[in-house]
One Martini backbone bead per residue (centre of mass of N, CA, C, O) as a GRO file, in nm:
protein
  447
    1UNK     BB    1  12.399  10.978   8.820
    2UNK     BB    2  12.682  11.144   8.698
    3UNK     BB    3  12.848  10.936   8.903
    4UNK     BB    4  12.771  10.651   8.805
    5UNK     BB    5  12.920  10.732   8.527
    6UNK     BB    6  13.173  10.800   8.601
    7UNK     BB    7  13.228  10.517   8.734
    8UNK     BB    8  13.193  10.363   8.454
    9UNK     BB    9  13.455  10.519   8.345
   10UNK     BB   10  13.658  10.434   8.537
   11UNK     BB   11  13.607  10.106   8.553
   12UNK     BB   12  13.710  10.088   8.266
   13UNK     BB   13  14.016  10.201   8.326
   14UNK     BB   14  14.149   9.963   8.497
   15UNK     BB   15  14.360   9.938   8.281
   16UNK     BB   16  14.403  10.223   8.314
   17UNK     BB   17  14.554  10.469   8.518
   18UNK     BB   18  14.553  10.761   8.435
   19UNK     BB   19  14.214  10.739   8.350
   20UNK     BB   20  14.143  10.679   8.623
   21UNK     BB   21  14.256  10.909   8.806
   22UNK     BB   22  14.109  11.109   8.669
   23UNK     BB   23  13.830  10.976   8.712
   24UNK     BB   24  13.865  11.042   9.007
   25UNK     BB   25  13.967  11.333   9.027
   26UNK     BB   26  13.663  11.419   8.934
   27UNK     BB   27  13.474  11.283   9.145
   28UNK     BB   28  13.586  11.424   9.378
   29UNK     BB   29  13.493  11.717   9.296
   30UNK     BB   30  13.203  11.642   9.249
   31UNK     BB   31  13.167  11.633   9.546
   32UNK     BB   32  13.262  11.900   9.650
   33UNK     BB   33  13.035  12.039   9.510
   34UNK     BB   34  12.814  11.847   9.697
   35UNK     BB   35  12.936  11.807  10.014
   36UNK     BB   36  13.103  11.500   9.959
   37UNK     BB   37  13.382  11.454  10.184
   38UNK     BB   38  13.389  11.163  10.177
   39UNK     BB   39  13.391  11.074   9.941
   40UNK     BB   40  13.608  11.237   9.811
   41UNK     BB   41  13.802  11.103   9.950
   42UNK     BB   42  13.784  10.810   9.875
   43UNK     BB   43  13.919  10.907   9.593
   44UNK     BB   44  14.171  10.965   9.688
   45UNK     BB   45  14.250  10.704   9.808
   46UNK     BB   46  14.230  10.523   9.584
   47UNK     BB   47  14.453  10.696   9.401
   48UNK     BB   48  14.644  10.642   9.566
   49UNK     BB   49  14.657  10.327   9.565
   50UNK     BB   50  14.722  10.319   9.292
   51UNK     BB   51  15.009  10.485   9.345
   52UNK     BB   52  15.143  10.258   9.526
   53UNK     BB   53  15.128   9.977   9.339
   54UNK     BB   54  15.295  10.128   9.158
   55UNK     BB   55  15.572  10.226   9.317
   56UNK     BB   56  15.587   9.908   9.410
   57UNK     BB   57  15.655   9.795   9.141
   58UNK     BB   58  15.890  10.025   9.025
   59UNK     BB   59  16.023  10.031   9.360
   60UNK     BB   60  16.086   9.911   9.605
   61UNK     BB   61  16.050  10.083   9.916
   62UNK     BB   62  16.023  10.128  10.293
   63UNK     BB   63  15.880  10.439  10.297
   64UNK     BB   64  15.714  10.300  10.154
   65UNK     BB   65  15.407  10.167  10.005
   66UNK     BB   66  15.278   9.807   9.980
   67UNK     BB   67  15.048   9.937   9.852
   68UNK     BB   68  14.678   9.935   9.861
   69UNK     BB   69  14.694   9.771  10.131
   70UNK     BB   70  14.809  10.020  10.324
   71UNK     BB   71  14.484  10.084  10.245
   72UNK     BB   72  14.275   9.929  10.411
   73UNK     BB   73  14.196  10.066  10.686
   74UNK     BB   74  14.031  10.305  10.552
   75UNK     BB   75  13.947  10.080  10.320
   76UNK     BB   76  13.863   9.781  10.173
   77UNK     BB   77  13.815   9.906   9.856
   78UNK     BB   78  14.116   9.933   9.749
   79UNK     BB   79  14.189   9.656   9.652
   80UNK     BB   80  14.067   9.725   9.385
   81UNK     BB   81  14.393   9.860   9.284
   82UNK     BB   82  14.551   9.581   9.264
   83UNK     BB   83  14.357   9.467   9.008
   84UNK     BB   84  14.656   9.463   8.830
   85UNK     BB   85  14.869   9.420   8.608
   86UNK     BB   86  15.221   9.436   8.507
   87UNK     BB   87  15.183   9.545   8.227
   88UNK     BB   88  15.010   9.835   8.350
   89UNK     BB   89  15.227   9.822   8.549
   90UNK     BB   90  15.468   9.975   8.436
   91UNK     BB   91  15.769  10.179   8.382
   92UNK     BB   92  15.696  10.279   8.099
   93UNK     BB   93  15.504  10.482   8.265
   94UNK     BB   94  15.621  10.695   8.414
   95UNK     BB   95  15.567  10.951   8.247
   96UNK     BB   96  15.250  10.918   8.205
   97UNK     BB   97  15.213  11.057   8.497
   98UNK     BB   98  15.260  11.272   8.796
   99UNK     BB   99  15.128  11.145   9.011
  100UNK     BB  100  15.319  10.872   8.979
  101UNK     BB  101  15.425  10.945   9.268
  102UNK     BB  102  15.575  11.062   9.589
  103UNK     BB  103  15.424  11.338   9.531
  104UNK     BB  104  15.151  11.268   9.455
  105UNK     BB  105  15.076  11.086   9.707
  106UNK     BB  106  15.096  11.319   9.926
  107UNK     BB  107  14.866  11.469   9.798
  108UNK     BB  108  14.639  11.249   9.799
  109UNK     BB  109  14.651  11.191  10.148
  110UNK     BB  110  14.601  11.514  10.219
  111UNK     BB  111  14.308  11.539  10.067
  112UNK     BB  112  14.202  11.346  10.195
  113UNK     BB  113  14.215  11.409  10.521
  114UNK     BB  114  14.082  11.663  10.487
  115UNK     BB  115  13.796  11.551  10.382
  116UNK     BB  116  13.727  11.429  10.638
  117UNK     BB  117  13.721  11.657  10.823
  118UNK     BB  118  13.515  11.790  10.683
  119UNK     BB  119  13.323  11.498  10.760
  120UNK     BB  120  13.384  11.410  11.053
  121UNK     BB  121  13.625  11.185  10.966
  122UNK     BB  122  13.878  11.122  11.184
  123UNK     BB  123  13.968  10.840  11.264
  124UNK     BB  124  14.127  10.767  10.923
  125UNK     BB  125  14.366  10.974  10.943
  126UNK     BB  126  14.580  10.803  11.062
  127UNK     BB  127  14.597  10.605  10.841
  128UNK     BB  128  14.725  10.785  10.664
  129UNK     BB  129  14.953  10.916  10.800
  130UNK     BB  130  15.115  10.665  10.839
  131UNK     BB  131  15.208  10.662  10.536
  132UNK     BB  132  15.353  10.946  10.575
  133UNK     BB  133  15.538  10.943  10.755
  134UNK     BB  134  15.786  10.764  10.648
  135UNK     BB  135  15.796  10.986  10.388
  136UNK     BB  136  15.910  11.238  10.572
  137UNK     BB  137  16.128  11.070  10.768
  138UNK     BB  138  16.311  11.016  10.456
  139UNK     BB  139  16.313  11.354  10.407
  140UNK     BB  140  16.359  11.535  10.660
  141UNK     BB  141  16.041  11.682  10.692
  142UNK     BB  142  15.983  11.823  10.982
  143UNK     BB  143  15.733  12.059  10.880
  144UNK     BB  144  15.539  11.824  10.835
  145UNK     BB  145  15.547  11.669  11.088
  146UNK     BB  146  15.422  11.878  11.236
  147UNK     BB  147  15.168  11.909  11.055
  148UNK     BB  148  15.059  11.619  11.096
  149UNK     BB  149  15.079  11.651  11.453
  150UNK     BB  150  14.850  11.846  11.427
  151UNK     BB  151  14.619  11.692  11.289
  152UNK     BB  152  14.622  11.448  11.485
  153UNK     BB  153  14.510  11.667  11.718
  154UNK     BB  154  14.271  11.776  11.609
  155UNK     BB  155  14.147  11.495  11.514
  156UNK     BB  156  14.112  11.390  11.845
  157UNK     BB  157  13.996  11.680  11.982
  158UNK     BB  158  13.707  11.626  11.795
  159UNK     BB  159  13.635  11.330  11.942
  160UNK     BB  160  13.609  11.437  12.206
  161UNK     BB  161  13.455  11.704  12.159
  162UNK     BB  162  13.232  11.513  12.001
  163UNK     BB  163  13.090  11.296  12.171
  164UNK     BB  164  12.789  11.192  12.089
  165UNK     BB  165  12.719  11.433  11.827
  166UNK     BB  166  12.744  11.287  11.592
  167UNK     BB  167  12.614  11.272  11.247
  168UNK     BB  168  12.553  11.039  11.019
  169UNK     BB  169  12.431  10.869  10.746
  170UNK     BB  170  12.177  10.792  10.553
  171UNK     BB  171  11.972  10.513  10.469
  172UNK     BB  172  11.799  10.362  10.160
  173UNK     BB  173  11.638  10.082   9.985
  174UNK     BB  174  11.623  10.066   9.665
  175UNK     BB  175  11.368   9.990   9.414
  176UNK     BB  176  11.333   9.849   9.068
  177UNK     BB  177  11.063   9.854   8.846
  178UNK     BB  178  11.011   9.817   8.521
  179UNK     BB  179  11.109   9.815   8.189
  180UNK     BB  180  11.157  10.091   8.184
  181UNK     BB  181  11.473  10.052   8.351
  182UNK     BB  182  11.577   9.832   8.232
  183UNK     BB  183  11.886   9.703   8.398
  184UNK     BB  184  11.712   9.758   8.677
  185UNK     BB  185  11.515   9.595   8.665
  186UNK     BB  186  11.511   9.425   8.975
  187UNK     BB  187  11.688   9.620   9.163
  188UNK     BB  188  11.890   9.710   9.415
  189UNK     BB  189  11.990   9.926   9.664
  190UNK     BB  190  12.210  10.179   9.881
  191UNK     BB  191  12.155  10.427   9.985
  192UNK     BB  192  12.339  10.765  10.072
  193UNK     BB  193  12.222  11.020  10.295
  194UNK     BB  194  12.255  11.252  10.462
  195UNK     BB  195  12.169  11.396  10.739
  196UNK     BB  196  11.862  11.333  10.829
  197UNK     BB  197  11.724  11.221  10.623
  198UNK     BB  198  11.390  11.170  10.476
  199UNK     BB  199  11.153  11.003  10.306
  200UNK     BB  200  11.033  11.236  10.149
  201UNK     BB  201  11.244  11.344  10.021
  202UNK     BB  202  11.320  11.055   9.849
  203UNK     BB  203  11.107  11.064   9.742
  204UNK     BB  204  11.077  11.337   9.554
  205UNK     BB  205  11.364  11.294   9.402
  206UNK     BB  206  11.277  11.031   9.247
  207UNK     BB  207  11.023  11.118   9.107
  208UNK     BB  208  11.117  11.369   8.950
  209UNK     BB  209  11.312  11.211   8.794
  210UNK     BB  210  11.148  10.987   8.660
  211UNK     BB  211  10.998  11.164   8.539
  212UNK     BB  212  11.103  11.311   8.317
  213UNK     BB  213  11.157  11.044   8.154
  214UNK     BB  214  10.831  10.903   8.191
  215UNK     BB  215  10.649  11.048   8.389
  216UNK     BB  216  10.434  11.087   8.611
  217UNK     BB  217  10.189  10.878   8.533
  218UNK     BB  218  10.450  10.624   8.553
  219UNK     BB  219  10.534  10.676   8.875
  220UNK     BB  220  10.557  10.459   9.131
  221UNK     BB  221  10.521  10.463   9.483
  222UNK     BB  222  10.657  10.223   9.743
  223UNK     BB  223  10.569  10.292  10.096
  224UNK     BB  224  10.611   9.963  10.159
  225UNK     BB  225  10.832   9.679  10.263
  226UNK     BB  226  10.713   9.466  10.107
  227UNK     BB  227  10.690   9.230   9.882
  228UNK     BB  228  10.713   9.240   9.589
  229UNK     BB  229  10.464   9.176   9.296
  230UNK     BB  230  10.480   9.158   9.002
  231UNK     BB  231  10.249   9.098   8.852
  232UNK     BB  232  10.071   9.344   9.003
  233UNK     BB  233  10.200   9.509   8.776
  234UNK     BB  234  10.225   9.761   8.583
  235UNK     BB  235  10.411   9.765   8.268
  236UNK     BB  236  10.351  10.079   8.213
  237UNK     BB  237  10.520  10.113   8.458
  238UNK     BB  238  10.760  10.282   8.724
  239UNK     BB  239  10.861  10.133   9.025
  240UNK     BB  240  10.945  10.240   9.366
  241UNK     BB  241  11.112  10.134   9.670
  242UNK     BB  242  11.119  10.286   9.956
  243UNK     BB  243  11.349  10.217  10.234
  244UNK     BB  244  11.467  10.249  10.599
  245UNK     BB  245  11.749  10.190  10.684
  246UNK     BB  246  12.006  10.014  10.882
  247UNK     BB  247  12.262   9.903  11.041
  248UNK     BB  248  12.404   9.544  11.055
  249UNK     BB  249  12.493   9.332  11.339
  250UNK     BB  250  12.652   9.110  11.485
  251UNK     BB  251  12.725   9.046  11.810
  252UNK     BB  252  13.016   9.008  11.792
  253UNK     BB  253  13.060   9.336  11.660
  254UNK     BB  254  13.040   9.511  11.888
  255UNK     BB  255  13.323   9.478  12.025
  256UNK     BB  256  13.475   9.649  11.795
  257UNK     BB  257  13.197   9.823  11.763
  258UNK     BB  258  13.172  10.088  11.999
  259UNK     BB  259  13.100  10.364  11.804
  260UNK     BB  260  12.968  10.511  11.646
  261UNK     BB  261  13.190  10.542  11.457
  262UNK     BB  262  13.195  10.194  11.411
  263UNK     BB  263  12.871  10.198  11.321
  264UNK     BB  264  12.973  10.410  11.052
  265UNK     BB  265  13.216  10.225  10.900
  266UNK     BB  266  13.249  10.023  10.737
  267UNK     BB  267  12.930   9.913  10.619
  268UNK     BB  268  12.727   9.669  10.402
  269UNK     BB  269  12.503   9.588  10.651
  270UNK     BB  270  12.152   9.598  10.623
  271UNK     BB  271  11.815   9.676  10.806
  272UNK     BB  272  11.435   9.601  10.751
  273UNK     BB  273  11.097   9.605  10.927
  274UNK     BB  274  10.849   9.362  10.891
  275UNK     BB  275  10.506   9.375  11.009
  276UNK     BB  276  10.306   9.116  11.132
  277UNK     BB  277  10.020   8.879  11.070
  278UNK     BB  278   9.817   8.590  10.995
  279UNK     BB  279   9.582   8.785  10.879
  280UNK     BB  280   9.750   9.023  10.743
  281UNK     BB  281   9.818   9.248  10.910
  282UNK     BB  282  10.044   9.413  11.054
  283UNK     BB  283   9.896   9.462  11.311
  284UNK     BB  284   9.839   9.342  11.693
  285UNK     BB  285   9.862   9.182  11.919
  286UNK     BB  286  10.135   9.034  12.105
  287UNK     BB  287  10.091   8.726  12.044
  288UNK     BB  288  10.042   8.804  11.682
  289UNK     BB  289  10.304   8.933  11.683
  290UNK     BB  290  10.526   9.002  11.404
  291UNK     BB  291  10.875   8.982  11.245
  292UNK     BB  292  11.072   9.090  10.931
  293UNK     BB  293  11.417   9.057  10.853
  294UNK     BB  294  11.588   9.244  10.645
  295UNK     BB  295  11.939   9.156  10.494
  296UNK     BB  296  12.160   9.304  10.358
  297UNK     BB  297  12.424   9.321  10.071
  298UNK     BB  298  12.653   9.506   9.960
  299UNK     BB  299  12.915   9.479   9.771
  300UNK     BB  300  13.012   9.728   9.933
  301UNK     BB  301  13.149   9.962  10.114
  302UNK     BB  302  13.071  10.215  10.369
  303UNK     BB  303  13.235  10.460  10.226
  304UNK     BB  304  13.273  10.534   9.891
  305UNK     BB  305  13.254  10.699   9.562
  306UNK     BB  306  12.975  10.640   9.623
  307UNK     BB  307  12.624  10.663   9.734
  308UNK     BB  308  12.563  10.403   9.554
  309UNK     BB  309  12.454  10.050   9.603
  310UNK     BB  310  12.448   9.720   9.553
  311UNK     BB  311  12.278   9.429   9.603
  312UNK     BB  312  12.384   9.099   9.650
  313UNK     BB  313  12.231   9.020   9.931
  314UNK     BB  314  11.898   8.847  10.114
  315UNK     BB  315  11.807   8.805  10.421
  316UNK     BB  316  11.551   8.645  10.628
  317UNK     BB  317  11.396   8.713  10.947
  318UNK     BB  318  11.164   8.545  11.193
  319UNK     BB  319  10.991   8.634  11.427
  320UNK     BB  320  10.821   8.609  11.726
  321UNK     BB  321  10.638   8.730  11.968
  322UNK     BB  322  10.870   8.687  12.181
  323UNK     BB  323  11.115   8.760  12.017
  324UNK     BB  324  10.995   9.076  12.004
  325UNK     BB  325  10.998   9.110  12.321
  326UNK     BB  326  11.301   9.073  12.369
  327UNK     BB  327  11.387   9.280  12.151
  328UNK     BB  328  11.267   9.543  12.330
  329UNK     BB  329  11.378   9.501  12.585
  330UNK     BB  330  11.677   9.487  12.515
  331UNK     BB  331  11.662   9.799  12.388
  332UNK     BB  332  11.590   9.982  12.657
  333UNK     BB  333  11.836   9.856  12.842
  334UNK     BB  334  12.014  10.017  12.652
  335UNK     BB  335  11.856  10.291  12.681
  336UNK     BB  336  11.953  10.327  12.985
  337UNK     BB  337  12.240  10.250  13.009
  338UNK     BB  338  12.331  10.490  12.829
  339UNK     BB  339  12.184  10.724  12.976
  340UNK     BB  340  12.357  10.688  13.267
  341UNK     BB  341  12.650  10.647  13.139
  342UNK     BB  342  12.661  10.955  13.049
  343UNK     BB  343  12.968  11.194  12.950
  344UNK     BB  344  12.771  11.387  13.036
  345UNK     BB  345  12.518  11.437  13.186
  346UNK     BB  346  12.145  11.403  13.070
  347UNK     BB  347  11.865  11.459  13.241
  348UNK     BB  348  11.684  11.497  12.929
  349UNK     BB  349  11.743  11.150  12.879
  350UNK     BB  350  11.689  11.018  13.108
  351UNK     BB  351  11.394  11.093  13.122
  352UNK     BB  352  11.295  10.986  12.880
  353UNK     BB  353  11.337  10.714  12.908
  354UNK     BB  354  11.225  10.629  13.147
  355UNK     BB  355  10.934  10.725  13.042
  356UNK     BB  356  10.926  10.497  12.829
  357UNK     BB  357  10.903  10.261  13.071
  358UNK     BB  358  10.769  10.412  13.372
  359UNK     BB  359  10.561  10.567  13.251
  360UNK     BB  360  10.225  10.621  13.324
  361UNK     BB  361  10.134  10.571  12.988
  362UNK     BB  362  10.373  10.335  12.903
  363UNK     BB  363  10.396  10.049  13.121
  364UNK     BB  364  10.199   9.875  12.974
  365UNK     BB  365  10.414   9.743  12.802
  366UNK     BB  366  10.581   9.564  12.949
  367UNK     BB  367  10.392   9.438  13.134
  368UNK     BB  368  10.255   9.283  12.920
  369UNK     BB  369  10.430   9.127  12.804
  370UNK     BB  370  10.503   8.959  13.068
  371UNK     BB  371  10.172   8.856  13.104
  372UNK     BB  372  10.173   8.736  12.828
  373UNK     BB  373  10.443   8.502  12.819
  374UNK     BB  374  10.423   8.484  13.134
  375UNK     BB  375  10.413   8.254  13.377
  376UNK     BB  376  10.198   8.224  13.694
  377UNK     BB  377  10.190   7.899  13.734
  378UNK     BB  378  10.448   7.740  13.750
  379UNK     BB  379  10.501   7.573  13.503
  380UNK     BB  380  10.729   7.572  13.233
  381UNK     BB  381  10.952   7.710  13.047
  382UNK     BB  382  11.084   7.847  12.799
  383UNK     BB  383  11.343   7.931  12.628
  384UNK     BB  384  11.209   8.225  12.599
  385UNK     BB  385  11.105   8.273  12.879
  386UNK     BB  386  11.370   8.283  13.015
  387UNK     BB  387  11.492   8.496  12.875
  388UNK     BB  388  11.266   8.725  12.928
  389UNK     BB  389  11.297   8.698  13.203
  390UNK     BB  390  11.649   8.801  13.215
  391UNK     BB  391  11.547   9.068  13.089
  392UNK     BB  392  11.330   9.175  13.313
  393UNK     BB  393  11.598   9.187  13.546
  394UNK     BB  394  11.776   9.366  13.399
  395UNK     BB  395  11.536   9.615  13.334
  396UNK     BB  396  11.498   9.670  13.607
  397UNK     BB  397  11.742   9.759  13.732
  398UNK     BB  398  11.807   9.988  13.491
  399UNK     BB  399  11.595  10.153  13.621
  400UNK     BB  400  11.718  10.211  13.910
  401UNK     BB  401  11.971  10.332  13.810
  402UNK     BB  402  11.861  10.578  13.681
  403UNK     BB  403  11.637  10.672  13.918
  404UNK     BB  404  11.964  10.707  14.113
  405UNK     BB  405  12.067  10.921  13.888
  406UNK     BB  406  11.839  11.128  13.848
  407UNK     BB  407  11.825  11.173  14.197
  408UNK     BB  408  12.104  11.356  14.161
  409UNK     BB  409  12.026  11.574  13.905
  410UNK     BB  410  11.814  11.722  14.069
  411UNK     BB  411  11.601  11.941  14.124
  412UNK     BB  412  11.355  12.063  14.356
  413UNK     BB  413  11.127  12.083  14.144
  414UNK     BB  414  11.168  11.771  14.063
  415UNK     BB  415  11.086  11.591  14.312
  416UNK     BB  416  10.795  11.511  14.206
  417UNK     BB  417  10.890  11.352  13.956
  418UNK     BB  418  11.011  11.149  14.119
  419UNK     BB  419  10.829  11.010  14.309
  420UNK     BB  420  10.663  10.918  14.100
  421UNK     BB  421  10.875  10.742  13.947
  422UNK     BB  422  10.869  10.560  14.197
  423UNK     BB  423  10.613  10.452  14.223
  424UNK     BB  424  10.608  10.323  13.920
  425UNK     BB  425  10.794  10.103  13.974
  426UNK     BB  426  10.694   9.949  14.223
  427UNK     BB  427  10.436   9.886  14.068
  428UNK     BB  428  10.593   9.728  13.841
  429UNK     BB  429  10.762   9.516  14.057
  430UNK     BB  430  10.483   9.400  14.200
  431UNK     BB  431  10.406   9.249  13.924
  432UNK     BB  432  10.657   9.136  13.838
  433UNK     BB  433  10.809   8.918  14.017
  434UNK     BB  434  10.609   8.657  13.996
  435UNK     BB  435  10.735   8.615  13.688
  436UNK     BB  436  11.043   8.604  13.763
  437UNK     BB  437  10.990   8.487  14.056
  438UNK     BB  438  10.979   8.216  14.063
  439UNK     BB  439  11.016   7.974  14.313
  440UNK     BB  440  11.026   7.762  14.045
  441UNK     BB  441  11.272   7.717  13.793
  442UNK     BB  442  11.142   7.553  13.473
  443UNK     BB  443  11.315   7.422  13.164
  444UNK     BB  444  11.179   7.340  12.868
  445UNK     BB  445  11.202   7.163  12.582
  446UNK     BB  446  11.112   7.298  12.256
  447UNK     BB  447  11.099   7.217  11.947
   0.00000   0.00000   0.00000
């Protein structure tokens, strides 16, 4: 909360640059002081962004940053640095803090780079020595330059050495209900916390913070997704609903957001995902199991200068029984084909996907799914019926594959579980066949 309180004291600043600077300054240490090395970074990136601006606008030289925009790619929200108007960076304000320079802007650009590489966000760092680089080029500052390009090596040797091993931040959507919340009441949030941080965790964190202003028993955790219902709620109490977020992409954007890291990095859209049937349980059966998607969209992108962004926008999307077994489906057949395909394999990964898929215990889930959704008797598919019916195509293929990739890493101990799980498969494929490969494949349009 301390953190954005300085947020708002900067945000004030926003036509005095001077003073925006001291207070991106300072939250960036107090980011340091919290292990907040992204953030932290951020605050610096900012800074520089503003000082880009400044000395674009006090006289454009070729080896300078053409403004705030030339670090965009580092991250889309420096742009807020831009909206500054001509007469706030005028010349006359040269002398008005020495940041202002192309020495301040160095110092700025380096501190930034160091933090992320200590938040192992290694990434981001080349777009910033990119700026960095034409001004030490025309410094002939060449023991800069090799100190540049080592560590542009060693954090390009860090994405290698830790490929698929980084973890990144947990997020969070906090909604805050009750008069008594002031300002805050029925806004929406999106914290970023820890990595690895638990439900728990953010539960206690939360409810012990606002019982010390409000009282332990006015303060009350909502651990449902559901949507609140205002009426029902005590007017003398103050209500908090906290759901676990993932970051969310439309298909198209996967294309470009290919490792985990670019699905972790400048991402503002998030959702979660509330089960529900007709008769009002949250589970059912698979024919009447029903599921809602809700997607946010925050300010501004993650990571930022701070860790808590409010939601501006919420789109709801509604599953049906059979989409909802796609979606499934779909899911299982990527943690196969990722299984298969890491490099270097891991045979303790390989092995738990295919149990969750074709184990013992577990089969009757898909193969479910299936006898469920897909006609036996010959009938016309609908369109979702066909499309599960090659999602189902697909998810066979990938268990086999993963099965000959499996029997290739085990050793003589574990032939018996290799046997067993050819048998799964086996059993698996000749209950599916009839379902997917029927004589005659009719699709009929509806609805």
């Amino acid at each position: 909360m301390l953190l954005d309180l300085m947020y708002r004291i900067a945000k004030g600043y926003q036509n005095s640059p001077d003073l925006r600077l001291t207070w991106l300054a300072s939250m960036a240490q107090k980011h340091m002081e919290r292990g907040n090395y992204c953030e932290a970074g951020m605050c610096l990136v900012h800074s520089a962004a503003l000082v880009a601006e400044y000395l674009a606008m006090l006289e454009p030289l070729p080896h300078l940053p053409a403004g705030a925009a030339a670090l965009e790619k580092v991250s889309p929200n420096v742009l807020e640095e831009s909206a500054v108007s001509d007469d706030v960076l005028s010349p006359e304000r040269e002398s008005g803090c020495l940041g202002f320079s192309e020495g301040g802007l160095l110092g700025l650009l380096e501190h930034a780079a160091s933090n992320l590489y200590a938040a192992a966000m290694y990434e981001p760092m080349n777009d910033i020595y990119r700026v960095l680089i034409p001004i030490a080029e025309n410094n002939r500052d060449f023991k800069k330059l090799a100190n540049i390009h080592g560590k542009l090596h060693d954090a390009y040797t860090k994405i290698d050495q830790l490929h698929g091993k980084r973890v990144f931040g947990t997020y969070f959507r906090v909604g805050f209900y009750g008069s008594k919340f002031g300002d805050l009441d029925g806004e929406e949030f999106v914290y970023k916390e820890p990595t690895l941080t638990k439900l728990p965790e953010i539960f206690n964190r939360l409810e012990n913070f606002y019982a010390e202003r409000f009282g332990t028993e006015n303060v009350v955790i909502i651990k449902d997704s559901n949507a609140v219902d205002i009426s029902t709620l005590d007017p003398e109490k103050a209500y908090i609903q906290i759901t676990y977020v993932e970051p969310y992409f439309e298909q198209y954007e996967y294309r470009y957001r290919q490792t985990h890291f670019d699905r972790n990095y400048n991402i503002k859209r998030f959702v979660f995902s509330t089960p529900f049937t007709p008769n009002g349980r949250a589970h059912g059966e698979l024919h009447e199991q029903y599921k809602r998607k809700t997607i946010l969209t925050t300010a501004v992108h993650f990571p930022y200068v701070k860790t808590r962004i409010p939601v501006v926008d919420k789109i709801q999307i509604t599953l049906t029984p059979i989409e909802l077994a796609i979606e499934d489906i779909q899911k299982k057949t990527a943690e196969l084909a990722a299984a298969t395909q890491q490099e270097p394999p891991d045979p303790k990964i390989l092995q738990m996907v295919l149990q969750g898929c074709i184990g013992t215990t577990v089969n009757q889930g898909p193969l479910e799914m299936a006898l469920t959704f897909l006609p036996s008797d010959g009938k016309p598919l609908t369109l979702h019926q066909n499309k599960l019916r090659l999602c189902f195509k697909d998810f066979s293929k990938k268990c086999l594959d993963a099965l000959k990739k499996n029997k290739n890493l085990i050793g003589s101990d574990q032939k018996d579980y290799q046997r067993e799980l050819d048998r799964n498969y086996k059993r698996f494929t000749e209950n599916l066949q009839p379902l997917i490969n029927p004589q005659n494949v009719t699709i009929t349009r509806i609805g």
